[in-house]
C-alpha positions in Angstrom: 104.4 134.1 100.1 106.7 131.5 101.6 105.4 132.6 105.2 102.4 131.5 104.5 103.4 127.4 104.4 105.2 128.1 108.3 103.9 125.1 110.4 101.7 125.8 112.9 101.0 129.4 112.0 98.2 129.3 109.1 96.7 132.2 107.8 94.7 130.4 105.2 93.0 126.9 104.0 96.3 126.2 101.5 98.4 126.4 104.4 96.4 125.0 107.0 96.3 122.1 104.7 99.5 122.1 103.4 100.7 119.6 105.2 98.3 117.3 104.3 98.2 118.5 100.2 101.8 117.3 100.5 101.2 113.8 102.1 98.6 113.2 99.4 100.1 114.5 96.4 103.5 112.1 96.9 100.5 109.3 97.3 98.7 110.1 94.2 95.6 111.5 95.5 96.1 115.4 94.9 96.3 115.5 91.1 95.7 119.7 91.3 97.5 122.7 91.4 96.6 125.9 92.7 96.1 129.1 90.8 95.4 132.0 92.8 93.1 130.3 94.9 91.5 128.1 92.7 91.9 124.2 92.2 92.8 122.8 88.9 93.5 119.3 87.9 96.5 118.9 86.5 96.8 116.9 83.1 100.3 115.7 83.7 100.2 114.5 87.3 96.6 113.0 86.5 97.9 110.2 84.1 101.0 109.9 86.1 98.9 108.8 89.4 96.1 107.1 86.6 99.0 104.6 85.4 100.2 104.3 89.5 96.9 103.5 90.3 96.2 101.1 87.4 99.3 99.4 88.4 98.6 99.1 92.1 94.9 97.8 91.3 96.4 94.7 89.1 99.2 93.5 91.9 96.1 94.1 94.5 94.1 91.6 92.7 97.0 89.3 92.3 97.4 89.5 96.3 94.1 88.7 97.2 94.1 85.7 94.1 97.6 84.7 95.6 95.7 84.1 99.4 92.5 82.8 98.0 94.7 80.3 96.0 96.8 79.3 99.3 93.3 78.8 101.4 94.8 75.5 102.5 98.1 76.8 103.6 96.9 80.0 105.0 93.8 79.1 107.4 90.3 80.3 106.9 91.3 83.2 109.9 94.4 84.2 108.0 92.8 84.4 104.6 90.2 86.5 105.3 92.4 89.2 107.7 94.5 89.2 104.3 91.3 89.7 101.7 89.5 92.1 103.8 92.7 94.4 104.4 93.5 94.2 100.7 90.3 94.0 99.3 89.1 97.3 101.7 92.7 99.5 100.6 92.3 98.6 97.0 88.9 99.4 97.1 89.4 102.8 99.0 92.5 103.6 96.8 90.2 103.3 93.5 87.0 105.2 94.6 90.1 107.8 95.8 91.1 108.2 92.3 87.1 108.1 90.7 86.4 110.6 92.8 88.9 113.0 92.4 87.1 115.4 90.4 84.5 115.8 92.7 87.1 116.3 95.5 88.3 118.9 93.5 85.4 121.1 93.8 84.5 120.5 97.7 88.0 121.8 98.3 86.9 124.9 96.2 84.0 125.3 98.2 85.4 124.9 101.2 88.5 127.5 99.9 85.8 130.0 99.6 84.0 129.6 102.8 86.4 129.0 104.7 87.5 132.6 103.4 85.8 134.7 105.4 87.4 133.3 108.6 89.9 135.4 110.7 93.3 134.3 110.8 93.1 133.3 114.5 91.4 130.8 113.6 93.2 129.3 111.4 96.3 129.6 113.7 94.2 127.5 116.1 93.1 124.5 113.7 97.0 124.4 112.8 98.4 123.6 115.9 95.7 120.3 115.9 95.7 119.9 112.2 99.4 120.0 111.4 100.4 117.7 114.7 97.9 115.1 113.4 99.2 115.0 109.8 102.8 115.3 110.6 103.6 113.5 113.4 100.6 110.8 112.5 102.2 110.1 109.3 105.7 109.0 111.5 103.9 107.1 113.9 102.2 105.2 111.0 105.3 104.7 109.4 107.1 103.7 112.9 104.3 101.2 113.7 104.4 99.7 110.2 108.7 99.1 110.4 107.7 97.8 113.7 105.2 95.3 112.5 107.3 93.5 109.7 110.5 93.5 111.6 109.0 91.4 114.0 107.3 89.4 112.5 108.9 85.9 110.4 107.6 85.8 107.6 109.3 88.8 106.1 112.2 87.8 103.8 114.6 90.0 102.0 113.6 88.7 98.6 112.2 90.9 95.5 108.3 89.7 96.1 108.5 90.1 100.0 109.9 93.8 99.2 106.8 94.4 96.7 104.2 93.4 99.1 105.7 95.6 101.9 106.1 98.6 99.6 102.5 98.3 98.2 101.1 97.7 101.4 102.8 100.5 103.2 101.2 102.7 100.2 97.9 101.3 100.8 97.9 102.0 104.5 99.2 105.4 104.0 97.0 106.5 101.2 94.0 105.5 103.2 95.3 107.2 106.6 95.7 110.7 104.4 92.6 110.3 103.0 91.0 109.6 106.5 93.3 112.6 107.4 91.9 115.2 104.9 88.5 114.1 105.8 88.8 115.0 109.0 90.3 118.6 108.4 87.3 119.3 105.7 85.3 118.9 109.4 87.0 121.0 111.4 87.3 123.9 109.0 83.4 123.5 108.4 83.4 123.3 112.4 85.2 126.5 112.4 83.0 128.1 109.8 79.7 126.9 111.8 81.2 128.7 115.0 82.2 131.7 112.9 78.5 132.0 111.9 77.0 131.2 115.8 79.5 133.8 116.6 78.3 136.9 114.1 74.1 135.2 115.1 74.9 136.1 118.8 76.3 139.3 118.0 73.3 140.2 116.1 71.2 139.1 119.3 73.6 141.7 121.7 72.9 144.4 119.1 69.6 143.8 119.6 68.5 144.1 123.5 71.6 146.8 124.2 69.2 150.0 125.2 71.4 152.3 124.0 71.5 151.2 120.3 67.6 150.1 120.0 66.8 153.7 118.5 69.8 153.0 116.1 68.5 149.4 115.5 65.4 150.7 114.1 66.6 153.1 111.9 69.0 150.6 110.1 66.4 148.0 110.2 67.1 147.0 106.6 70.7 146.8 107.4 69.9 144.1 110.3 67.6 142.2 107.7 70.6 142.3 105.4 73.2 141.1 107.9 70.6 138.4 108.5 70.2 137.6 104.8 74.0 137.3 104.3 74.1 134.9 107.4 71.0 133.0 106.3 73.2 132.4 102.8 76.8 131.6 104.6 74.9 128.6 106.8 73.0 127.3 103.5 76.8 127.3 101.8 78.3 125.7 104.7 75.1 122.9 104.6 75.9 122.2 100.9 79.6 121.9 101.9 78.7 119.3 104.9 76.1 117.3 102.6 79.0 117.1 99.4 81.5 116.5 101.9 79.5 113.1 103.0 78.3 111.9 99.3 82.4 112.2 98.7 84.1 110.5 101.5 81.2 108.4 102.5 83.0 104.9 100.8 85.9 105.8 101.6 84.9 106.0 105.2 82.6 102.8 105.1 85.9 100.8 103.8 87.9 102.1 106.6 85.4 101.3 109.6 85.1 98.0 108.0 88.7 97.1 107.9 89.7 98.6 111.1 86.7 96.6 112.1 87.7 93.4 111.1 91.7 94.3 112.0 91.2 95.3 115.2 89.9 91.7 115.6 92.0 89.8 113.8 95.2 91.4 115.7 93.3 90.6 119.2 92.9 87.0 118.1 96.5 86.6 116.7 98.2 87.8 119.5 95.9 87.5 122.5 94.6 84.0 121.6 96.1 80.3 122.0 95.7 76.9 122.0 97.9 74.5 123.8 96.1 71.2 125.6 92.9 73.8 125.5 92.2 77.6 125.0 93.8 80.3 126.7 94.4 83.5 126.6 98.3 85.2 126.6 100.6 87.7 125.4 103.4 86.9 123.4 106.0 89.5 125.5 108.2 89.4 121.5 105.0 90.9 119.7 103.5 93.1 123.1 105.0 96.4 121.7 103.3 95.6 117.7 100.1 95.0 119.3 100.1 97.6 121.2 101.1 100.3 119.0 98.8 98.4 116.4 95.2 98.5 118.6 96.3 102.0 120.0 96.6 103.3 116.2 93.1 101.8 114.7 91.7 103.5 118.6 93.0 107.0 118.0 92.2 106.6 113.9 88.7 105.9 114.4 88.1 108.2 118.2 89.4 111.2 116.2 87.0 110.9 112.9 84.2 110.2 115.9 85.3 113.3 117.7 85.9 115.4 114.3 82.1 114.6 113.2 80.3 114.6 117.0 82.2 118.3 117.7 81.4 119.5 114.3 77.4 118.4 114.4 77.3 120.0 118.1 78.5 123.3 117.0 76.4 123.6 114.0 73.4 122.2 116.3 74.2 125.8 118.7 73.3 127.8 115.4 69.9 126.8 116.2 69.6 127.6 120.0 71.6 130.9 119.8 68.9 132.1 117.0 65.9 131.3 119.0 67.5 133.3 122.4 67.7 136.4 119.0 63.9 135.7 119.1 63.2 135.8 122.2 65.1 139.3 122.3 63.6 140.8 119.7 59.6 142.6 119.0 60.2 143.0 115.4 58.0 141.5 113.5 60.4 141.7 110.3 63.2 140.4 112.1 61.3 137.8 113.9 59.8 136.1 110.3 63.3 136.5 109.0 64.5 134.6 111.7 61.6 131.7 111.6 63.1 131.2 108.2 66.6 131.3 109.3 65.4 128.7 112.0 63.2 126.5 109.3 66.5 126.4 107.2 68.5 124.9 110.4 65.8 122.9 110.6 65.8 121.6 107.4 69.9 121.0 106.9 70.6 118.7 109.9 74.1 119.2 109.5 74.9 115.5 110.8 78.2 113.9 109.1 77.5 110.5 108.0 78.2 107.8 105.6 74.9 106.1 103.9 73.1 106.3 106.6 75.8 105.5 108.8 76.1 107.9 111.5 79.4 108.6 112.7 79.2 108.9 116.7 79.7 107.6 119.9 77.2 105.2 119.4 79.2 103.8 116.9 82.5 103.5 118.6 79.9 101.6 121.1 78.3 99.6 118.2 81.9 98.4 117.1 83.3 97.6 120.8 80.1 95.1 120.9 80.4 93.8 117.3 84.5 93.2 118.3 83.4 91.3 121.2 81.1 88.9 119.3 83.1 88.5 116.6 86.1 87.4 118.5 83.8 84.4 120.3 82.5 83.4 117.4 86.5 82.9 116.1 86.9 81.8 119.6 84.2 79.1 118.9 85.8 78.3 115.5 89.6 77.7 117.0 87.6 75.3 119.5 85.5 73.1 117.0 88.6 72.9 114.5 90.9 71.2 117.3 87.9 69.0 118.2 87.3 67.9 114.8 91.4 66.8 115.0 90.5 64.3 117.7 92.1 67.2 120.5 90.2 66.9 124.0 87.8 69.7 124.8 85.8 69.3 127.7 82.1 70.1 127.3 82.2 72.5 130.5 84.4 74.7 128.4 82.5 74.7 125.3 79.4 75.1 127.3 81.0 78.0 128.8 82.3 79.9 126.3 79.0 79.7 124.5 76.8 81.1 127.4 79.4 83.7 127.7 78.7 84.7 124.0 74.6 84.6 123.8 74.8 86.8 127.2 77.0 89.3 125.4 75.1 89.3 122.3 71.5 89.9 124.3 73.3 92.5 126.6 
């Protein structure tokens, strides 16, 4: 049984995901155990993590009370960096715990399908899946070490310690929970290739000469291997459609706040103001801004690629049974796969959040949204130092402001 959790060489969904089961049950998120192949909450570690969670929500709220509180102190850029990381984590952390139970059966349903796939390739979404969770988790945990040694406002007293330890468990808990959302995909991506796999099969049995004769005496077993297929894709839908009502505010909260980090960090370190605006890098902070920007990048390109690979293959279902059409003069086969292909039709099989497509458009959407963003704080910095009576020269203003309406038209 033991052989079973090796790294890198699953044979199954519990230890493809073992990895990541682990990372979120130390975090609170994986209140279940597993009885031969089945998920089951656990009583004890449920009010254990409902009492963490409880606790964690409170000093979250004090945090974001403590910032609004220090406005003055703080600066209307710093405030809200601080109230839309906290507010985002704690909000991700809670609807993490909600929604447990309903996390709970899409890992059962994906247990099931996810069944019927050969150990190959399992053995092939390990080597991606396990490097991800593993080695993400250290770089996380590097980048985060990084970040408050550098930085001066961390002092060695009992509330500076707090903040650090609740805010290393925010940012972790929502990292694993980005994590497991993205192996849900590519499992379902597997499954979906699995099925295009046993469709285009169906369409060589088909147009082989030397098995037509054969083909029509077993017709009914075709129109049952076409049946069973028909039911696998409409399992694998349901999967893909419980799989977005679950994650979907999870996911909004993390495009948000990697949104508004990713611009906060470029202003912070990118942006001064000495005599007039310029733009610098501090060379003491280079290495935290760069592993910072190059984390939120690879966060966010891999959910994009997780969800844009996994709608692709599901979309070649489609293609691969019209080419079985096309190959085929029965009329019993040909309305059973019109229905197989109105089914397809009807499914979609896109992974999104609300309405919120996750894509390359949206990596686009948010590069653009950065870019405004930051002149608009850009504009900010500029009218607060001319309110103090610092010279700005119109031409500046004036420039920096054309730059920004041509960016927003483009």
């Amino acid at each position: 049984m033991w052989k079973r959790y090796w790294l890198f060489r699953a044979t199954d969904f519990q230890s493809l995901m073992y990895p990541c089961f682990t990372f979120c049950r130390i975090l609170g998120i994986f209140p279940y155990k597993i009885n031969a192949s089945t998920f089951e909450i656990s009583k004890r570690y449920l009010i254990l993590f409902t009492m963490v969670i409880c606790a964690c929500g409170i000093f979250d709220v004090l945090i974001i009370y403590e910032s609004i509180s220090e406005f003055n102190l703080l600066g209307i850029t710093k405030t809200l960096e601080i109230v839309s990381y906290y507010a985002c984590n704690g909000f991700v952390m809670i609807i993490t715990h909600i929604l447990s139970g309903p996390r709970m059966r899409l890992l059962q349903t994906i247990l099931k399908i996810s069944s019927k796939l050969p150990p190959e390739s399992y053995q092939k979404l390990s080597i991606l899946i396990h490097v991800k969770d593993i080695f993400g988790t250290i770089f996380l945990a590097v980048q985060m070490n990084i970040y408050y040694l550098r930085n001066d406002f961390f002092e060695l007293n009992y509330k500076a310690i707090l903040v650090v330890i609740f805010t290393t468990y925010l940012t972790l808990l929502e990292f694993e929970i980005n994590m497991l959302y993205i192996n849900c995909v590519c499992v379902l991506k597997a499954c979906f290739k699995r099925l295009n796999e046993n469709v285009a099969y169906l369409q060589r049995l088909v147009i082989k000469p030397c098995v037509i004769c054969h083909v029509q005496r077993n017709q009914f077993l075709l129109l049952t291997q076409l049946n069973i297929l028909q039911k696998q894709h409409l399992m694998i839908s349901n999967a893909v459609q419980m799989l977005n009502l679950i994650f979907s505010l999870q996911l909004h909260a993390t495009i948000v706040m990697t949104f508004f980090d990713i611009i906060f960090e470029i202003y912070y370190y990118v942006v001064r103001w000495q005599n007039g605006l310029y733009f610098t890098f501090d060379m003491h902070f280079l290495d935290v801004f760069l592993i910072s920007i190059t984390f939120y990048i690879l966060k966010v390109t891999l959910i994009t690629w997780a969800c844009e690979t996994g709608k692709n293959q599901a979309q070649k279902i489609g293609t691969t049974i019209h080419d079985v059409l096309n190959s085929t003069n029965n009329e019993l086969i040909k309305n059973k796969l019109q229905q197989f292909s109105l089914q397809i039709l009807h499914c979609k099989n896109i992974f999104l959040t609300k309405g919120l497509t996750i894509n390359a458009t949206l990596l686009t959407a948010m590069v653009g949204g950065i870019m405004t963003y930051m002149l608009i704080l850009i504009q900010f910095l500029i009218a607060s130092h001319s309110c103090d009576g610092t010279s700005i020269t119109n031409n500046s203003s004036v420039l920096i402001l054309f730059r920004y309406r041509n960016l927003t038209q483009f």
